[in-house]
C-alpha positions in Angstrom: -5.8 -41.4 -15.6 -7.1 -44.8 -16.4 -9.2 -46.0 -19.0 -12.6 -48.0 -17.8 -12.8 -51.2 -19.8 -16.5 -51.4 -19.7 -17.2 -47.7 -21.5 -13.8 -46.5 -22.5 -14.0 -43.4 -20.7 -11.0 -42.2 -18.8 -11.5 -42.9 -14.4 -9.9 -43.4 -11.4 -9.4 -46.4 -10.0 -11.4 -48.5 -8.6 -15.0 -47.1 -9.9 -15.6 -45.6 -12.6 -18.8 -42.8 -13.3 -20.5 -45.7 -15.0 -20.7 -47.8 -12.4 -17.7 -50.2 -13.3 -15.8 -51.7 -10.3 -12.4 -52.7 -12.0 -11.9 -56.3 -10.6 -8.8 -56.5 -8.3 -7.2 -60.1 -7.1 -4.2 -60.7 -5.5 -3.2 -56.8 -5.4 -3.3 -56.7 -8.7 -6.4 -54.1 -11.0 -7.1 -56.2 -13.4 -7.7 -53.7 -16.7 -8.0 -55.9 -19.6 -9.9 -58.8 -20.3 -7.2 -60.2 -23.5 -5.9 -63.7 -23.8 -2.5 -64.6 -21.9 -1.2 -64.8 -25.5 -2.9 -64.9 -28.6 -0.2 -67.0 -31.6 -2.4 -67.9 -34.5 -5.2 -65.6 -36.4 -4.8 -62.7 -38.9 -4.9 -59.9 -35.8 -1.9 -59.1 -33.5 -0.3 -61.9 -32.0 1.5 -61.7 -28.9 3.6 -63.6 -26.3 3.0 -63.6 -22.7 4.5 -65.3 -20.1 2.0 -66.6 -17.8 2.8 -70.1 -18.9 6.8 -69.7 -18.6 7.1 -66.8 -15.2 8.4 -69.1 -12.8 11.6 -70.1 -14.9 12.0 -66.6 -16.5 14.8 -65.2 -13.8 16.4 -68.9 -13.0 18.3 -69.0 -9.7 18.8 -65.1 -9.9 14.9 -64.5 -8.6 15.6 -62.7 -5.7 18.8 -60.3 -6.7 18.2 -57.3 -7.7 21.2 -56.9 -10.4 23.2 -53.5 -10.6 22.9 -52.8 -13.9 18.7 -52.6 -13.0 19.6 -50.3 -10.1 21.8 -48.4 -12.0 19.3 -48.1 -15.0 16.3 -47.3 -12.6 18.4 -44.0 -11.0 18.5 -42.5 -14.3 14.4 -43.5 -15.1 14.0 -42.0 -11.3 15.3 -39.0 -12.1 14.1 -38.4 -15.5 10.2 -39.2 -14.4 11.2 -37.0 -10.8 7.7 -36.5 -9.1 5.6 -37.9 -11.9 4.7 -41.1 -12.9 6.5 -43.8 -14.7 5.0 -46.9 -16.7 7.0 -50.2 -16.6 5.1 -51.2 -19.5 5.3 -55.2 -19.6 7.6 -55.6 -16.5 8.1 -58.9 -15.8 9.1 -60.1 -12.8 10.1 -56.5 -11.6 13.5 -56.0 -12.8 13.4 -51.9 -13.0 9.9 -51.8 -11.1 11.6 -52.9 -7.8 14.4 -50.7 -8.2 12.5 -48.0 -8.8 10.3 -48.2 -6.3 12.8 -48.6 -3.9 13.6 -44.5 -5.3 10.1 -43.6 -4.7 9.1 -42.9 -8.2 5.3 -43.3 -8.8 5.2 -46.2 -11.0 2.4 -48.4 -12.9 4.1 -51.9 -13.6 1.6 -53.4 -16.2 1.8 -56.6 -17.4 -0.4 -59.3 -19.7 0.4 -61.7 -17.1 -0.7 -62.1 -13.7 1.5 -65.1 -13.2 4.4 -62.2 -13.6 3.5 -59.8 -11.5 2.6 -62.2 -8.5 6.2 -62.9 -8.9 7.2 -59.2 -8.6 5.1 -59.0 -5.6 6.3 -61.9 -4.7 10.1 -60.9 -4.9 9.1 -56.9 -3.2 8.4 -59.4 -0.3 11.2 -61.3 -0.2 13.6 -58.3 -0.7 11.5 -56.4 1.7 10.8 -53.6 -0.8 7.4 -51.8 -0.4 5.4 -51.2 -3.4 3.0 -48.7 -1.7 4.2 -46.4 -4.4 3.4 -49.0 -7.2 -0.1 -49.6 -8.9 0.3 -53.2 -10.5 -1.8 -53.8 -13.4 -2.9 -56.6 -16.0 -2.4 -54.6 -19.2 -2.3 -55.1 -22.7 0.3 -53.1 -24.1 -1.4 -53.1 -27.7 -4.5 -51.1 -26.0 -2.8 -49.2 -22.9 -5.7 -48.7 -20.6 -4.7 -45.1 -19.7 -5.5 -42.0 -20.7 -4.1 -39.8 -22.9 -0.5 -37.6 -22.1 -0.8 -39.4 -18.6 2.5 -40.6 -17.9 5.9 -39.0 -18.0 8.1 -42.0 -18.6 7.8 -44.9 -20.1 9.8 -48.2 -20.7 8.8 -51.2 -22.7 12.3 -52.9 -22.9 11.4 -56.7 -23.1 8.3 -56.6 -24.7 8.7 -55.1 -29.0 9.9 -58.4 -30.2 7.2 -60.3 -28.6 4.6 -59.1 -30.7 3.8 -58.8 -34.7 2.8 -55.3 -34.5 5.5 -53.3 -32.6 4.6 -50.9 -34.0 1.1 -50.4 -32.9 2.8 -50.6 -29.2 5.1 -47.8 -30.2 2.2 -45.5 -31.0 0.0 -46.5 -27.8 3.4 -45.4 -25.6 3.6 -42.0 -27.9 -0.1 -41.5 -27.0 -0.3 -41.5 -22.9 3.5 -39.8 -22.8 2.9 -36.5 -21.7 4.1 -33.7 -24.0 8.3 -33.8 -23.1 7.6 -37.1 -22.0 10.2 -39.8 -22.4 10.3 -43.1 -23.3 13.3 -44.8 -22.3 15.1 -47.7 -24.0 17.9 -49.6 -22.5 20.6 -51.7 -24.4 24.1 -53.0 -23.8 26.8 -51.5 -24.9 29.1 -54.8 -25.1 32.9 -55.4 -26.0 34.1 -51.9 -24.4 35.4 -53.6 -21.5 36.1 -57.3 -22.8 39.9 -57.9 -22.7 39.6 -61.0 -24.2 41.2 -62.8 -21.1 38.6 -64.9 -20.1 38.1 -68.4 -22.4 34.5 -69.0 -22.4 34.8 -70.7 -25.4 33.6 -74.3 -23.5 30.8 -73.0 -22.0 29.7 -71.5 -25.5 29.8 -74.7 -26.9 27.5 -76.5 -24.5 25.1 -73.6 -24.6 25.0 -73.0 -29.0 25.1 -77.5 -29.1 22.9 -77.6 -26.6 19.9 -75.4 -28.2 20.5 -76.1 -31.3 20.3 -80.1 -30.6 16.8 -79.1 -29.0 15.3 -77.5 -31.8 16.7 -80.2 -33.8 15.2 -82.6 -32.3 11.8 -80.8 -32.0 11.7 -79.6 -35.4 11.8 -83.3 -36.9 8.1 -82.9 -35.1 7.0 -80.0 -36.9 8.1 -77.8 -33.8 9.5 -74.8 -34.4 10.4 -71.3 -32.0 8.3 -68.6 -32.2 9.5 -65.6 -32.9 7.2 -62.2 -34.4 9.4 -59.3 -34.6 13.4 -59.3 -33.6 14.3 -57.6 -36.6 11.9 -55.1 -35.7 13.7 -51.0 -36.7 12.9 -49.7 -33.4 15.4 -46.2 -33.6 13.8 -45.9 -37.3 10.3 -46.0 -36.4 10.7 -43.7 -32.8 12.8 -41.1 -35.3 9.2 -40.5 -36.9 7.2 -40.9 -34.2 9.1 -38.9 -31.8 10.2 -35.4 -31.4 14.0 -36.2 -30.7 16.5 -38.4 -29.8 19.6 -38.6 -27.6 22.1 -41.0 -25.8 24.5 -41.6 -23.2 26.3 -44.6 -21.6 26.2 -45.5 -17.9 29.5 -47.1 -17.4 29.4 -50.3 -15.7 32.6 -52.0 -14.7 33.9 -55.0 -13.5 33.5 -59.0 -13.2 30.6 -61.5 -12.9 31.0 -65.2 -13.1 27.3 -67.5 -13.4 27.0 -71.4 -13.6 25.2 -72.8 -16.5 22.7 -73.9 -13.3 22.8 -70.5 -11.6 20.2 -69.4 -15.1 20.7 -71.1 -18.2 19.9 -74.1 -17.2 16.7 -74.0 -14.9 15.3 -70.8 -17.5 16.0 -74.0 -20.5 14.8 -76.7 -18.4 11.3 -74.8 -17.7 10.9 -73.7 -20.9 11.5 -69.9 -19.7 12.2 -68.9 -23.3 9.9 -66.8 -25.2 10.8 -69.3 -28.5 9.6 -71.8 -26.4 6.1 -71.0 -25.8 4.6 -73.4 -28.3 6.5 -76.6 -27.3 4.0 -79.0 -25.7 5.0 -79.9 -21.6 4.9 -83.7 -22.3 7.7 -82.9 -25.5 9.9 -80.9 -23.9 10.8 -83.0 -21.0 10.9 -85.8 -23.3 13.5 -83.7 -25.4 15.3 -82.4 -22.7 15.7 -85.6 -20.4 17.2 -86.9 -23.7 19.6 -84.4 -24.1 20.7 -84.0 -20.5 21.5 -87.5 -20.3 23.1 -87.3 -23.6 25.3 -84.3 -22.0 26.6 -85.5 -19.0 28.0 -88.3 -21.2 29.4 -85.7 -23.8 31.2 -83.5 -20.9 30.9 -85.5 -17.5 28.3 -85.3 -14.8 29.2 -82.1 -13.5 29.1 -80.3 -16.7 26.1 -78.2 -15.5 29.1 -76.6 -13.0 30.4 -74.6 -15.6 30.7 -71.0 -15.1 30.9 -68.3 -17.4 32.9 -65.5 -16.4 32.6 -62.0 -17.8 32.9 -58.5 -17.7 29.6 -56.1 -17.4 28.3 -54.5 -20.3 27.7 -50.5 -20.2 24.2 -49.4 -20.7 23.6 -47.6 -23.6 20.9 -45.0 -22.6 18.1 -43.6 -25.8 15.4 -41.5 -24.5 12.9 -40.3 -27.3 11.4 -37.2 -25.9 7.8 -36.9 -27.4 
């Protein structure tokens, strides 16, 4: 179900018929040869996070967080005993989850960083991923065959590149026929009673990013972004034989310190707008600013907690 990347011909892993041994390190097949990230040129451009894993998930590494488990029954059940692509999955989020159901999953990623993290994390959580092929993939050239997968879900990955849609059309090509390709939203303000004040820690989140770019755009720095006004529900319409929707309700309270994951995801540059700040000016920036903080709203200010109410999940699968 896989394609070789020496002759383009669909094999199975590890060999294919023309003699290419697909190079696996660290448990991980390593089926495409692209840059970590590629942010200047006339082709695609794309952002990976090999350079920013390790602060992507903050203090929240090793929890697996209910709305993912609650997200990865309905993928389970929707892909039942065939095979499901967590097409650029991160740390694991929905691969973990998922496997911990049993579905047959390929988690691919651009970055190997990444998914030494969600092997890294199946350890710690003591989740086997014998049921789990991990793969280095570039989702602008899926290395897999044609109507070879039966689910698909590419949920953090559209408005990292400049061609979404050329991702859209690789998904509708190895989705089998009835296929689905899943996308997951929130479905905010449904529950918010409006009795919590998080007004405060809104204000030291908005002044504190926007004094950063601030700062970093008086040196020609600026975030990078390619495609967050990308029409994804337009674009699957066409490309898709229909469409429908549900809500997975998801009640009740959370509460997170601005240094449980805002924080330490900021501090290490775990933002995909931050990929093109130099190491040497960011900590310049940010030691600034932190220093500048704790004399704005006290040492401690880094205690705050925002307290919430969990989103529903708004549910679209686009059966090809």
């Amino acid at each position: 179900m896989f394609i070789c990347p020496k002759c383009h011909n669909s094999m199975t892993l590890p060999v294919c018929s023309c003699g290419y041994a697909v190079p696996f390190f660290n448990g991980i097949w390593q089926l495409s040869d692209a840059p970590d990230a590629v942010k200047t040129g006339d082709g695609d451009r794309y952002i990976g996070y090999e350079e920013i894993g390790e602060a992507y998930s903050g203090s929240r590494k090793y929890i697996i967080e209910e709305a993912d488990s609650l997200a990865a029954r309905e993928i389970t059940e929707l892909t039942g005993k065939g095979v499901f692509l967590d097409l650029a999955c991160g740390d694991g989020c929905l691969t973990l989850p998922c496997a911990k159901n049993g579905t047959g999953i390929i988690a691919g990623d651009i970055s190997n960083k990444m998914l030494g993290i969600l092997k890294d994390r199946a350890q710690h959580l003591n989740i086997p991923l014998d049921n789990v092929t991990l793969c280095r993939i570039n989702a602008l050239n899926i290395p897999l065959s044609d109507e070879s997968v039966d689910t698909v879900v590419a949920n953090s990955v559209l408005h990292l590149i400049s061609n979404p849609q050329k991702v859209l059309d690789e998904i509708h090509r190895v989705l089998k026929t009835g296929g689905a390709f899943v996308c997951l939203d929130d479905a905010p303000g449904e529950q918010d009673d409006g009795s919590e004040d998080n007004s405060h820690y809104f204000e030291i989140v908005n002044n504190l990013y926007n004094e950063y770019w601030e700062l970093l755009e008086r040196q020609g720095i600026y975030p990078k972004k390619y495609s967050w006004n990308f029409d994804r529900e337009t674009v699957c319409d066409k490309l898709f034989a229909s469409r429908e929707t549900r809500v997975i309700r998801h009640r009740g309270k959370y509460k997170t310190k601005l240094s449980d994951h805002f924080l330490p995801r900021f501090l290490g540059c775990g933002f995909s707008d931050q990929t093109d700040v130099p190491k040497e000016v960011h900590e310049a920036v940010t030691e600034l600013l932190m220093k500048a903080f704790r004399g704005r709203y006290g040492e401690d200010f880094d205690s705050l907690a925002y307290i919430g109410r969990y989103s529903d999940i708004l549910i679209t699968v686009y059966r090809k």
